[in-house]
Backbone bond lengths (Angstrom), bond angles and torsions (degrees), N, CA, C in turn:
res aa  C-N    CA-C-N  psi(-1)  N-CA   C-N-CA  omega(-1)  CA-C   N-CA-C  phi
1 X - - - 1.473 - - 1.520 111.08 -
2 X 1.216 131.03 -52.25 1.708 144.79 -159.39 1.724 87.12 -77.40
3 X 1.923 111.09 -46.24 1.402 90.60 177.97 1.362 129.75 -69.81
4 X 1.606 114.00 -17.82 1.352 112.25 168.92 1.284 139.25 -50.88
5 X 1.735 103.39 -48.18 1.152 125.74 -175.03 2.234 112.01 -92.55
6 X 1.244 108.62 7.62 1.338 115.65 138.72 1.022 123.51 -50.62
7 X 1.771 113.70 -77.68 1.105 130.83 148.19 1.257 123.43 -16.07
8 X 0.999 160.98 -53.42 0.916 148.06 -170.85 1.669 118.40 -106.64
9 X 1.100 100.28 14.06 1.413 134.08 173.77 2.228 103.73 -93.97
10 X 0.993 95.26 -41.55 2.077 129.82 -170.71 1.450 67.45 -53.14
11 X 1.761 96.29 -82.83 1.441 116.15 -154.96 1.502 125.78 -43.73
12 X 1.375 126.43 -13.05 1.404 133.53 175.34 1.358 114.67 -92.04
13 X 1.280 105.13 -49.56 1.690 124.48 164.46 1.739 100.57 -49.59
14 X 1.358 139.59 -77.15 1.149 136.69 -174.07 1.753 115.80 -52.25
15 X 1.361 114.26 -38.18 1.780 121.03 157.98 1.438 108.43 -36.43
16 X 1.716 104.87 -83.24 1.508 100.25 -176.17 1.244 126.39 -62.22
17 X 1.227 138.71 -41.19 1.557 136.16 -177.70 1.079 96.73 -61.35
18 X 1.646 135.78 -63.54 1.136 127.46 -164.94 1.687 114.84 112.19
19 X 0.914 112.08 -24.18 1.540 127.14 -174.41 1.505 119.55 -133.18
20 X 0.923 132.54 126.02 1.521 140.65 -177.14 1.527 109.53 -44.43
21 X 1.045 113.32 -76.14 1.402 127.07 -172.82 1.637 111.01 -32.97
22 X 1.471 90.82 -41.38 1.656 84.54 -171.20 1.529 109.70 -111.79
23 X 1.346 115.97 30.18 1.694 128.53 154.62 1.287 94.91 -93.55
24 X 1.375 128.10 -37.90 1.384 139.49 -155.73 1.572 97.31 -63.41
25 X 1.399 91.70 -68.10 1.921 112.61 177.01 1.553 105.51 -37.74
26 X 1.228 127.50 -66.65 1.201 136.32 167.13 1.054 125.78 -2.93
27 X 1.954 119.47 -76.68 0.943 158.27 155.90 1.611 124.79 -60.37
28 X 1.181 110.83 9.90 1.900 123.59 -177.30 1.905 106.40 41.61
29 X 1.401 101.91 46.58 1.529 110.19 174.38 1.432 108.75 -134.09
30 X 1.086 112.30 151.04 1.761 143.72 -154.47 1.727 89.39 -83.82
31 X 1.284 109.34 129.15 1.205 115.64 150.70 1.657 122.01 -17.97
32 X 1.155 117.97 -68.39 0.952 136.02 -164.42 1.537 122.35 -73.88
33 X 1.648 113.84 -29.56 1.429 128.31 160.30 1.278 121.73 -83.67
34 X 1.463 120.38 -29.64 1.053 131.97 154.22 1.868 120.82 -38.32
35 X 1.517 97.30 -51.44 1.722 105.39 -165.97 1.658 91.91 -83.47
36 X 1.276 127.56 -32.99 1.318 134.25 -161.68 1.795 93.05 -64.87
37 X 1.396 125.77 -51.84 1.500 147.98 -173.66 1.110 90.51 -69.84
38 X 1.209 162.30 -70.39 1.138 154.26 -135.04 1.682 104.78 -83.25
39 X 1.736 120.46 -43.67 1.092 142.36 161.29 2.140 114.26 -43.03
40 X 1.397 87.77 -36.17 1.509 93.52 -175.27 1.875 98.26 -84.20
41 X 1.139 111.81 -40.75 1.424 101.95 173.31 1.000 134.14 -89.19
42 X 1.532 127.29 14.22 1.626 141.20 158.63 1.591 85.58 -85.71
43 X 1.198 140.95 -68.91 1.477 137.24 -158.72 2.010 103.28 -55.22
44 X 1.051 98.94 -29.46 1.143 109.84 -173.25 1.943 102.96 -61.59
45 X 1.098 91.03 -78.95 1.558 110.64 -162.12 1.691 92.34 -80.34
46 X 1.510 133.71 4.41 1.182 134.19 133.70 1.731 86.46 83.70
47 X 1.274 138.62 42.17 1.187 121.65 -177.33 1.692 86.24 -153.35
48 X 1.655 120.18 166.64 1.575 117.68 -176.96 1.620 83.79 -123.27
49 X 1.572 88.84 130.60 2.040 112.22 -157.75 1.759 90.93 -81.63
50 X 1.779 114.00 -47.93 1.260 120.46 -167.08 1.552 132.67 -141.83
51 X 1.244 116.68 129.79 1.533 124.36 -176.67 0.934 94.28 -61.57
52 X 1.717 109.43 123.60 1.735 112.56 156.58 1.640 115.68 -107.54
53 X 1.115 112.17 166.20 1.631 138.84 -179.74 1.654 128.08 -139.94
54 X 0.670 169.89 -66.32 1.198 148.20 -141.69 1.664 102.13 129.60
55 X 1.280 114.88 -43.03 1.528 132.26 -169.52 1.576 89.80 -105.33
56 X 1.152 114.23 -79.51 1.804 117.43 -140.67 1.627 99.55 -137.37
57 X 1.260 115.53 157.01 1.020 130.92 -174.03 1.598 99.61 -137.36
58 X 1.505 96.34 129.58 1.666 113.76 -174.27 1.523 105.19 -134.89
59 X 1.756 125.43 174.74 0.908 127.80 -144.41 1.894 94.25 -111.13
60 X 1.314 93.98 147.13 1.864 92.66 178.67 1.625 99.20 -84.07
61 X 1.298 115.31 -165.65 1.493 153.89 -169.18 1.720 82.29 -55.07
62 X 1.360 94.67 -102.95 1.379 140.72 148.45 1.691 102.51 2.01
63 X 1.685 117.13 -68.64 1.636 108.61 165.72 1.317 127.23 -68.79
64 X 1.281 123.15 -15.70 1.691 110.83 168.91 1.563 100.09 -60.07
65 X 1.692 105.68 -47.37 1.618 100.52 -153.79 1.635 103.57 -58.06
66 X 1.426 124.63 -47.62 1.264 140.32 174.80 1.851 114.51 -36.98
67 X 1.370 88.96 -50.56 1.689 79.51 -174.02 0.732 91.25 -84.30
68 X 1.846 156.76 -38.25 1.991 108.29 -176.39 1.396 116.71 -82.73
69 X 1.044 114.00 5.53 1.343 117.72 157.44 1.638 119.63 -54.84
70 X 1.613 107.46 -64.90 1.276 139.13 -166.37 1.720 100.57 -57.49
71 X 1.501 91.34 -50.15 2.018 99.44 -173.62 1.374 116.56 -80.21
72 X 1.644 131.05 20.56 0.856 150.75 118.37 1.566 133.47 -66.54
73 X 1.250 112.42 -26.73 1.358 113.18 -157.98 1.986 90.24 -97.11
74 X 1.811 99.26 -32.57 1.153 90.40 -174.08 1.630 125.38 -76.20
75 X 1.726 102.96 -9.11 1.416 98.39 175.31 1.253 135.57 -92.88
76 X 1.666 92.71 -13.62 1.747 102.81 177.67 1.808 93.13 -85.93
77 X 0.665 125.05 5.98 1.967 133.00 173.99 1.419 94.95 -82.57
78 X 1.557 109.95 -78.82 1.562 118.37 171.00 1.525 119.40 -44.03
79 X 0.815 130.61 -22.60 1.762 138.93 -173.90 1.613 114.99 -87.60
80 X 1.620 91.03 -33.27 1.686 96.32 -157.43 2.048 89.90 -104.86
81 X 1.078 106.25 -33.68 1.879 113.34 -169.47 1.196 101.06 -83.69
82 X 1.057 142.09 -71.45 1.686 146.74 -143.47 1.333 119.15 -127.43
83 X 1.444 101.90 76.43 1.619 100.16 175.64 1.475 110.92 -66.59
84 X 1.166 114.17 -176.89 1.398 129.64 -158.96 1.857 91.01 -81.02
85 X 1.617 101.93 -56.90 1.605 100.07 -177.24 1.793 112.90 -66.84
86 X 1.221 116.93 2.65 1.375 119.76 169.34 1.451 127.84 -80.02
87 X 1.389 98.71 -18.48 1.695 120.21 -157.94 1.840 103.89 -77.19
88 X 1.169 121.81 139.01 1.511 117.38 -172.54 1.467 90.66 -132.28
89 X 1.524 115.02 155.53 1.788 129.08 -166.11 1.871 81.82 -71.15
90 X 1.415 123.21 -35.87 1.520 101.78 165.00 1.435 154.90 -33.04
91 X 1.997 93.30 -63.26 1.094 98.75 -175.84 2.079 110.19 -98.67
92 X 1.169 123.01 -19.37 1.897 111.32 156.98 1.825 104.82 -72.24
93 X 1.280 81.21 122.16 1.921 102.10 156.21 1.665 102.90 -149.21
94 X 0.900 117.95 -168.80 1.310 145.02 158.24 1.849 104.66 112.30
95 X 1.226 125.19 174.83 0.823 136.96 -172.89 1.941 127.76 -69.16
96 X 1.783 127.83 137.77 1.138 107.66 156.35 1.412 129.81 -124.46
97 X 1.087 124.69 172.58 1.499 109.48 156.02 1.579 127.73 -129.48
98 X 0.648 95.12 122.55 1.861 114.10 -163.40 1.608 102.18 -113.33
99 X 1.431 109.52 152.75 1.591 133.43 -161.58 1.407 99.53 -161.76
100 X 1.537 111.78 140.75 1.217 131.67 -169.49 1.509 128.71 -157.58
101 X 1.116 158.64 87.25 1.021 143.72 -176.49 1.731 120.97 -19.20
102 X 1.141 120.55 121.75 1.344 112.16 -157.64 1.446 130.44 -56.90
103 X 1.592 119.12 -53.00 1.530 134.50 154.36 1.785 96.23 -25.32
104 X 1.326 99.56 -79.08 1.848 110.37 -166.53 1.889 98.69 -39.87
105 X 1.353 111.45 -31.98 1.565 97.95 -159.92 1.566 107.33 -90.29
106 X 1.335 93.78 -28.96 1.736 101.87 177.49 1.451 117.31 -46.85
107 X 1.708 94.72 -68.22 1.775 103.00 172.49 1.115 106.79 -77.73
108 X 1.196 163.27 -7.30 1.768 148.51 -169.89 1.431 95.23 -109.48
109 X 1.306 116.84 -73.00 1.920 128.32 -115.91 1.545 83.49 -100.49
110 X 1.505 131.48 -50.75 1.174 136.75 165.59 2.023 109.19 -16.72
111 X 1.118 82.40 -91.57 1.815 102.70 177.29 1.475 121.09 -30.50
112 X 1.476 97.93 -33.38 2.177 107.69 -172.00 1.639 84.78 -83.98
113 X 1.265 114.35 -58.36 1.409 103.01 -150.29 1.559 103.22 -66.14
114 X 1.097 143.19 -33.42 1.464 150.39 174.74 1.687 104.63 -53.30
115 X 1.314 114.60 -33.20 1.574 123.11 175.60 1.598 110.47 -78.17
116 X 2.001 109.55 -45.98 1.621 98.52 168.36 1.607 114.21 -94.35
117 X 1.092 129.13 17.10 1.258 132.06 140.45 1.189 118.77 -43.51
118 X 1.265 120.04 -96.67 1.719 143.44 166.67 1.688 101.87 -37.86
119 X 1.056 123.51 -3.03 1.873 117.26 174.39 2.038 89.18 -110.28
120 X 0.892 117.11 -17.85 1.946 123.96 -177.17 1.350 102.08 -167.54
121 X 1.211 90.06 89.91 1.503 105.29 153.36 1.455 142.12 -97.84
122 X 1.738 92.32 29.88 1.475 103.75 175.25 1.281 93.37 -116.51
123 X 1.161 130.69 10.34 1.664 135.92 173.99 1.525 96.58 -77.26
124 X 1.539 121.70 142.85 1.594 119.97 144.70 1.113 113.53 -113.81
125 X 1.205 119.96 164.02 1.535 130.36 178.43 1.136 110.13 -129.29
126 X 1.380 136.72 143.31 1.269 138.77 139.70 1.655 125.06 -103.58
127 X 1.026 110.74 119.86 1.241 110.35 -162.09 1.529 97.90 -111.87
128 X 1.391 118.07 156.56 1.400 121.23 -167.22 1.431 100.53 -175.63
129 X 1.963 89.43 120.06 1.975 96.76 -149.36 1.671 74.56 -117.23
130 X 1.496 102.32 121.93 1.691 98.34 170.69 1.394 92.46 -156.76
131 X 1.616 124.82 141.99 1.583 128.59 -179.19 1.303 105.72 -105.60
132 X 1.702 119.38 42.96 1.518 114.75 154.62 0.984 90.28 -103.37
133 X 2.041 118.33 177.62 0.834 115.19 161.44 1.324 106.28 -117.75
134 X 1.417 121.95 178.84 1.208 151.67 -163.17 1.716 156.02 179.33
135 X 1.119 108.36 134.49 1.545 110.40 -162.81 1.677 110.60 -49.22
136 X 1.250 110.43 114.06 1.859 142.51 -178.90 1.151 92.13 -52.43
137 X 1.264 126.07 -71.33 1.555 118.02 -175.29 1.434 116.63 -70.16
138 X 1.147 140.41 -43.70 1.462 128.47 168.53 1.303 123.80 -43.86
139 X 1.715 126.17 -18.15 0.877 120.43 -144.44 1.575 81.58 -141.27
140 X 1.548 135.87 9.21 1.179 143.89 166.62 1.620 103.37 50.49
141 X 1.391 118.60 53.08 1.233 121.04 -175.74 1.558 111.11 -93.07
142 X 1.292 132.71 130.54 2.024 110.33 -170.39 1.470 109.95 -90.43
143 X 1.538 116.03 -24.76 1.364 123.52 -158.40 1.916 101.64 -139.19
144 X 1.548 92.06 125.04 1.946 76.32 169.63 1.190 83.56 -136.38
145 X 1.919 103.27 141.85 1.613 111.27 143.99 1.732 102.62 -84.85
146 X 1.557 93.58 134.64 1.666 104.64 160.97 1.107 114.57 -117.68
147 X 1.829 125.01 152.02 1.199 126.44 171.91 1.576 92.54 -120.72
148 X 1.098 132.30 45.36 1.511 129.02 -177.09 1.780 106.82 -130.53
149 X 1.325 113.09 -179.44 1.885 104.31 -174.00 1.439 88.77 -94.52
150 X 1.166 91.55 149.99 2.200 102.70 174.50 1.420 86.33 -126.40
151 X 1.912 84.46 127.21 1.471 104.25 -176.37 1.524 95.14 -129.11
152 X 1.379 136.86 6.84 1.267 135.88 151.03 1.394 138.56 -52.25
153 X 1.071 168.56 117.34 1.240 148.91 146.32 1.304 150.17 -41.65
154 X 1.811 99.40 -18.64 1.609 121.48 -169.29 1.788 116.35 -82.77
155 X 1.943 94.66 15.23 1.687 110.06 171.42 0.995 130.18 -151.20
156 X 1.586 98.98 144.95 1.603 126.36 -177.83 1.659 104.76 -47.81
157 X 0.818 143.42 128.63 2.274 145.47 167.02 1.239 102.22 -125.80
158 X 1.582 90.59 114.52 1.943 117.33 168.20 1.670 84.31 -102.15
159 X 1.469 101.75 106.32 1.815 105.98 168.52 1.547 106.51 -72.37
160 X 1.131 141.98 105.30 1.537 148.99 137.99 1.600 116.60 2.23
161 X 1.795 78.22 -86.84 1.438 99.55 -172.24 1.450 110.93 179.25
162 X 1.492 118.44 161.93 1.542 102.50 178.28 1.114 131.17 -97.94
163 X 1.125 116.37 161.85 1.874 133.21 -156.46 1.598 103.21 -79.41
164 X 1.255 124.88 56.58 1.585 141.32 167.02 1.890 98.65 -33.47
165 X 1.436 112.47 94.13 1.656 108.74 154.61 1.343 117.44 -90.26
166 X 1.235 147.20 125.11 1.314 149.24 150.15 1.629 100.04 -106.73
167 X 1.923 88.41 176.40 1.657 89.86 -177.77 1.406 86.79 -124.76
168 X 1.739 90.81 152.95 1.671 114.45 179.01 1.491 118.99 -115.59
169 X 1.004 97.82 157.41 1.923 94.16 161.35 1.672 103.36 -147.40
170 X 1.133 100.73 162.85 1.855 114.47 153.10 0.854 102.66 -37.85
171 X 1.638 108.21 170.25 1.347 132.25 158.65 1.461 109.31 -105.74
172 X 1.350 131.41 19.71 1.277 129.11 164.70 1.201 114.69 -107.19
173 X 1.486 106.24 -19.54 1.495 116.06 173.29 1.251 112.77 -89.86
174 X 0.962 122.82 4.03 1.657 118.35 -178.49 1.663 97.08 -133.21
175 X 1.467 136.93 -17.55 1.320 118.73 126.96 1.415 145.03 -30.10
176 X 1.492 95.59 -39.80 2.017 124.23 -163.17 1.469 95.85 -85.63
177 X 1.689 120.16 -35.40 1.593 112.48 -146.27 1.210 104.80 -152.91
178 X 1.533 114.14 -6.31 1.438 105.51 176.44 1.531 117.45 89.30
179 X 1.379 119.17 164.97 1.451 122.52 -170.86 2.222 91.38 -120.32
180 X 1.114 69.57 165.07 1.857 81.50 -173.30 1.142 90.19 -106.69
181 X 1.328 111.92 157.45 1.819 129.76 174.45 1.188 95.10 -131.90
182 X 1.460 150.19 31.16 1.104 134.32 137.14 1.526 116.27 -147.28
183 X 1.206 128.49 -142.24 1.481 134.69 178.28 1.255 97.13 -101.54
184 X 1.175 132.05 -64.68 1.418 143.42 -172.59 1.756 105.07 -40.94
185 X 1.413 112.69 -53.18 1.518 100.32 173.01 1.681 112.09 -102.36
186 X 1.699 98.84 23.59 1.411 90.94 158.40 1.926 111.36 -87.77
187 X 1.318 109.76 -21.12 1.235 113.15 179.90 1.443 118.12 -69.88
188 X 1.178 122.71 -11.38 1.379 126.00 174.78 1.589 120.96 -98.37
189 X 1.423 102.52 16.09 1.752 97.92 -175.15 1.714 102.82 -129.19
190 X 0.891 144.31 160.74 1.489 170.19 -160.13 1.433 105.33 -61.18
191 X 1.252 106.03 115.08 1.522 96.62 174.07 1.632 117.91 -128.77
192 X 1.369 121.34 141.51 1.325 114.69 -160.14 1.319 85.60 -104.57
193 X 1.209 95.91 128.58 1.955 114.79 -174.64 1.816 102.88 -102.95
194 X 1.397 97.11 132.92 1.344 125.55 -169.17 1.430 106.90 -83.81
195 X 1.078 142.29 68.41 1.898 125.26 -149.42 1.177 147.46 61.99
196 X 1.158 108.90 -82.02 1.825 117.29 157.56 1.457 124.05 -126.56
197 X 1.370 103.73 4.81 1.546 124.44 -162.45 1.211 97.56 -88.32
198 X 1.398 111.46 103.58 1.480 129.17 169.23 1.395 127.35 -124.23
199 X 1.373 113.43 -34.34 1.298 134.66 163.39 1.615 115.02 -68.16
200 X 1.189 104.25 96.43 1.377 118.62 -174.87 1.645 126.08 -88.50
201 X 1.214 118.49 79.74 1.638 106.50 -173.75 1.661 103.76 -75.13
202 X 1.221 112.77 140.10 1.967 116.82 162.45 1.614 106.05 -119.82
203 X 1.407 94.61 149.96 1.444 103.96 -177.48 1.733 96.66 -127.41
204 X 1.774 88.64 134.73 1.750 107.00 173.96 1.083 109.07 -60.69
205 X 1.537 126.88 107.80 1.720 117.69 -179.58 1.770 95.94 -68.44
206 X 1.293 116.21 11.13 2.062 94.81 -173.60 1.503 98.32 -121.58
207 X 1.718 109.80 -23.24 1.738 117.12 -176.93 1.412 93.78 -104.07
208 X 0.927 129.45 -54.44 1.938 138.82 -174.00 1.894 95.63 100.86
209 X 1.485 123.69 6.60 1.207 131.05 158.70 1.295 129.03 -24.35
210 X 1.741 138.92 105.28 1.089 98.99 176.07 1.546 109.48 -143.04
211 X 1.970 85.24 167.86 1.931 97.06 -162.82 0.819 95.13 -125.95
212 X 1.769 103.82 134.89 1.351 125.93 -178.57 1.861 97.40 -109.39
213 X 2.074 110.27 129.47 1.162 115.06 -156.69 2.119 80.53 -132.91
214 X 1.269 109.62 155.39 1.485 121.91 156.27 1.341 100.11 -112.68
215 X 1.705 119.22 121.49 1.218 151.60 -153.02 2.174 88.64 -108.35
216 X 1.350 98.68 137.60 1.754 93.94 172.32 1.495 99.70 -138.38
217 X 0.971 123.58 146.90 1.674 139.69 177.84 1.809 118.31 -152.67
218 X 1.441 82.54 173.91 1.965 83.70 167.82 1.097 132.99 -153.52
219 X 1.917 85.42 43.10 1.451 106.86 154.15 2.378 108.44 -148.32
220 X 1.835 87.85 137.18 1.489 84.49 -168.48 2.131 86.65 -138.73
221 X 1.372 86.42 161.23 1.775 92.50 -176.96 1.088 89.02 -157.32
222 X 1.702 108.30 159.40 1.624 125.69 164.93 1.431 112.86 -81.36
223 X 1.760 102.23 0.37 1.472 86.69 -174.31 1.946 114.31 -130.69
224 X 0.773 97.16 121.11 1.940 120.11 174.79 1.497 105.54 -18.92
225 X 1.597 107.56 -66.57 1.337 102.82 172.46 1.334 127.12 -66.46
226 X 1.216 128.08 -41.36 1.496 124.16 123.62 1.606 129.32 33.50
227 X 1.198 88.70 -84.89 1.775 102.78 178.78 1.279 108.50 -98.77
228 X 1.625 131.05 -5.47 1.118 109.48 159.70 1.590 126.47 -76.00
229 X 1.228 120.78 -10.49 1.275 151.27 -146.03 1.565 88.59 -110.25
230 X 1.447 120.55 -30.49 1.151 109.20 -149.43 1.626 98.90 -100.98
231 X 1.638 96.20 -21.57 1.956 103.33 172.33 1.008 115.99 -81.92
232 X 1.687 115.94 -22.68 1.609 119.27 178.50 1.641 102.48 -64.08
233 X 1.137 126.86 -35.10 1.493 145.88 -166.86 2.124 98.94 -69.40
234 X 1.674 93.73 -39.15 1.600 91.26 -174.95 1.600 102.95 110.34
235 X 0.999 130.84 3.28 1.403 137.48 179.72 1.334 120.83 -46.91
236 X 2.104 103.44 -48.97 1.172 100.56 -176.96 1.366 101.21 165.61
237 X 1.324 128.88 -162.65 1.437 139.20 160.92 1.627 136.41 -77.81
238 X 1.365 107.81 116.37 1.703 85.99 -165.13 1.666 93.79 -118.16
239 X 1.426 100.35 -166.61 1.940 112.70 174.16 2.106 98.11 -112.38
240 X 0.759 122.10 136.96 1.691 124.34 166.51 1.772 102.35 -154.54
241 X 0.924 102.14 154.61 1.779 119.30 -176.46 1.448 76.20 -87.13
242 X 1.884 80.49 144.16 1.434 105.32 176.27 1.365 120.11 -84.25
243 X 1.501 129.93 1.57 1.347 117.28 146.65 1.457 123.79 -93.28
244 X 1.014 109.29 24.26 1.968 116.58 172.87 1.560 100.46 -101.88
245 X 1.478 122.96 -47.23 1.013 103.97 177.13 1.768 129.90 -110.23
246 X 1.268 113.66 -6.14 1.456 127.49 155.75 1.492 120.09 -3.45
247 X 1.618 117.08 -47.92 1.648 109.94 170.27 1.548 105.19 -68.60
248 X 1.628 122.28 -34.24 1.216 118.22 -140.82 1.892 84.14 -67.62
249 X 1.050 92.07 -52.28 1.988 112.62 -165.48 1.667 108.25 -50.52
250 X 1.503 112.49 -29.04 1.582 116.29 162.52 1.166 94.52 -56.60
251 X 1.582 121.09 -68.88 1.358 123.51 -146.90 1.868 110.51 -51.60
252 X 1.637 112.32 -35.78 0.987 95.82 -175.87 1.781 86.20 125.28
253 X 1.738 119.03 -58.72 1.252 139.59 -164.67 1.968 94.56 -23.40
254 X 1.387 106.26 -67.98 1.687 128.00 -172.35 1.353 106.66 -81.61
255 X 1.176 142.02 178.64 1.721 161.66 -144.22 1.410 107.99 176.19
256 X 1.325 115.24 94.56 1.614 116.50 171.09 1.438 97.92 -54.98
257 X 1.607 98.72 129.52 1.430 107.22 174.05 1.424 98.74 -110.74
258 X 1.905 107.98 147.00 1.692 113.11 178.62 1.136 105.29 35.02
259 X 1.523 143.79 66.72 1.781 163.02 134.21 1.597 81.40 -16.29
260 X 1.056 148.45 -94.49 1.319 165.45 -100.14 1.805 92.59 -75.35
261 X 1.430 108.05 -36.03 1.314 136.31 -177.35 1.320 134.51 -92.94
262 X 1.870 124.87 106.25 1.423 124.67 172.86 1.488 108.07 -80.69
263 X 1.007 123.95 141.36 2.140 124.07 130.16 1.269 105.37 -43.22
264 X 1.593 91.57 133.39 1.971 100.23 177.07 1.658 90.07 -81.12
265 X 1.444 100.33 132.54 1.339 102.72 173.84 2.063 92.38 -161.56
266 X 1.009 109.02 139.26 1.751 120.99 -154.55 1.505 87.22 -133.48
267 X 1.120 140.79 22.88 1.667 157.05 171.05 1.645 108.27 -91.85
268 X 1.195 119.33 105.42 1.652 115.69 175.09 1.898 100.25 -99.96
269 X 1.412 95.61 170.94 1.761 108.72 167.39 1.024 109.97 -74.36
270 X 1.221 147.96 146.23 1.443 113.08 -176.45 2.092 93.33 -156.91
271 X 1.094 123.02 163.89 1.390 109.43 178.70 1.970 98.92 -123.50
272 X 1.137 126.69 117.34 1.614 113.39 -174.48 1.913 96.24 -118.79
273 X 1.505 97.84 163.69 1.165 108.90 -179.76 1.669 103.49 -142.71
274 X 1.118 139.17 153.15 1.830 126.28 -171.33 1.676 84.80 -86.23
275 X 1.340 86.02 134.43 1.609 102.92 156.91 1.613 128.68 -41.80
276 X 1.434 103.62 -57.75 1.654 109.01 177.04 1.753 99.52 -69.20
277 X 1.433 108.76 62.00 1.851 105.76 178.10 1.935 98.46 -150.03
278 X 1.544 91.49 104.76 1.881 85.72 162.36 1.599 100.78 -58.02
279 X 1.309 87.86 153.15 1.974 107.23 170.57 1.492 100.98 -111.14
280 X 1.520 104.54 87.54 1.720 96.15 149.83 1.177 136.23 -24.92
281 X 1.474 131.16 138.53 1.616 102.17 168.53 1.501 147.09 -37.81
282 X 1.776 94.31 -40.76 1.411 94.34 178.98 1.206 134.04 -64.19
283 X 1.632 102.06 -20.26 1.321 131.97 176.89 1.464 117.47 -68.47
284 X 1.298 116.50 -40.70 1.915 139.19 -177.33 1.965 82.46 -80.17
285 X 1.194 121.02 -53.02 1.413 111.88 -175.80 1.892 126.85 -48.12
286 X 1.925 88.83 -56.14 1.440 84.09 166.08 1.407 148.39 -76.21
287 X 1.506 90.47 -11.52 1.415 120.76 -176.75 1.657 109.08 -68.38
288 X 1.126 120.52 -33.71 1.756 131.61 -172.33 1.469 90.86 -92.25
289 X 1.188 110.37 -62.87 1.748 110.36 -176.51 1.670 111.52 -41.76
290 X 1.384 124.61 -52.61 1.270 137.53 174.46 1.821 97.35 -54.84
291 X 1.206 138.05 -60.24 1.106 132.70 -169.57 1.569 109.44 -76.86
292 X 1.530 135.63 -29.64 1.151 127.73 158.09 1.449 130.69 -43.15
293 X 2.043 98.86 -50.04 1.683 94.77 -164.83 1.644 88.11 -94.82
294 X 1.402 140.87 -24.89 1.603 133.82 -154.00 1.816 91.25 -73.38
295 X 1.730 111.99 -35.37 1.355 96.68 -174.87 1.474 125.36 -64.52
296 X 1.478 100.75 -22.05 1.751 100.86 -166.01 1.973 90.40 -101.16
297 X 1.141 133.03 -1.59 1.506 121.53 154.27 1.171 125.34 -75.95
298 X 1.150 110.33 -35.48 1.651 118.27 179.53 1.469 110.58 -66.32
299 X 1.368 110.52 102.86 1.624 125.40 179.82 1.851 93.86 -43.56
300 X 1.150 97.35 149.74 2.114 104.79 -178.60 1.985 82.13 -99.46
């Protein structure tokens, strides 16, 4: 029975990747036992699951119908067998792949997974912190945090929390020049421009009011850290999410500028996975764990 439903565990893993080897990888199985298992459960269920080639391996007639069959069968398995308080650092291992915006993964995603590491350490992870974006399934990814808008449909969204922009400055710059108490003399002070982002809307966190300002400076970068680096320096006023810079603003380093005031920004944290994807356990494991501890880090 347990070997069946491996199997058919193989068989979901080999659907989405697309290639043996790296369902195999997945699952801490050999190319070769992998294809051998997969062979035993087409003979089995007496039907051929997948067209092969030379290049790629895709799903027959016959295997679409099978796997939503299967990715049902495997969750009421997962639902009804292995609760979460059942789970021992023994019996979860196998492999993940996780994606993150890099900043966000350094300080956040870094820290959790080192905590559910050391609770299963027969789990692997691959983690892969890059701020393009990119297709989840091409790239056989199981779990993404996004800080970008999802305008797709083909995914599951565990919302985090939301993407809080305020603007900061130094404390040498707001020694040197002062802090503004409104918009009007926010338009007259230095602004470190993020790319093309000049057009600045703020929203009244007490009216929800909002003013749209063109920000001018004479200093701009493609890069985030960039201009944070560049207010720590005294440069000027920038925009950063308030969990990027949250230590700096303990420290003293940053100066909430206009508190009273968000950046319109309609972008949440969010963690997605594609719908057409069973969630292994380990996967349903890290996935709650990631949304337990990321919610209570993320400054409100």
């Amino acid at each position: 029975m347990l070997e069946n439903i491996s199997d058919l565990r193989l068989f979901i893993e080999v659907a989405r990747h697309r290639q043996i080897s790296s369902a195999g990888k997945a699952l801490d199985m050999s190319p070769a036992v992998a294809s051998k298992r997969l062979q035993r459960l087409e003979t089995s269920l007496g039907q051929r699951l997948f067209n092969r080639t030379t290049r790629q391996i895709s799903l027959t007639e016959d295997g679409r119908r099978v796997y939503e069959q299967v990715i049902s069968i495997l969750e009421e398995i997962d639902d009804l067998g292995i609760q979460a308080e059942t789970v021992s650092a023994e019996t979860l291992k196998g492999r993940i792949r996780l994606t993150s915006p890099t900043s966000f993964g350094l300080k956040y995603v870094v820290p959790c997974l080192a905590e559910f590491l050391h609770a299963y350490p027969l789990v692997k992870i691959d983690l892969i912190l890059d701020d393009m974006r990119f297709d989840l399934l091409q790239k056989s990814i199981d779990l993404a945090i996004t800080i970008v808008p999802l305008h797709a449909s083909n995914f599951i969204v565990r919302k985090l929390a939301a993407n809080k922009k305020i603007l900061v400055a130094g404390k040498t710059y707001v020694q040197q020049y002062g802090q503004p108490d409104t918009i009007e003399q926010l338009e007259k002070h230095d602004a470190l421009i993020l790319g093309n982002y000049r057009r600045w809307t703020l929203v009244n966190i007490h009216t929800r009011r909002q003013t749209t300002i063109l920000m001018r400076g004479n200093f701009r970068s493609n890069s985030g850290e960039a201009t944070v680096a560049a207010a720590k320096a005294g440069l000027g006023i920038c925009i950063k999410s308030l969990w990027d810079v949250a230590d700096d603003l303990k420290t003293g380093d940053l100066v909430h500028i206009l508190p009273d005031y968000l950046l319109f920004d309609d972008v949440d944290i969010n963690i997605v996975f594609p719908t057409n994807k069973h969630l292994p356990l380990r996967n349903r494991m890290l996935l709650e764990f990631l949304v337990r501890e990321l919610s209570d880090l993320i400054p409100a």
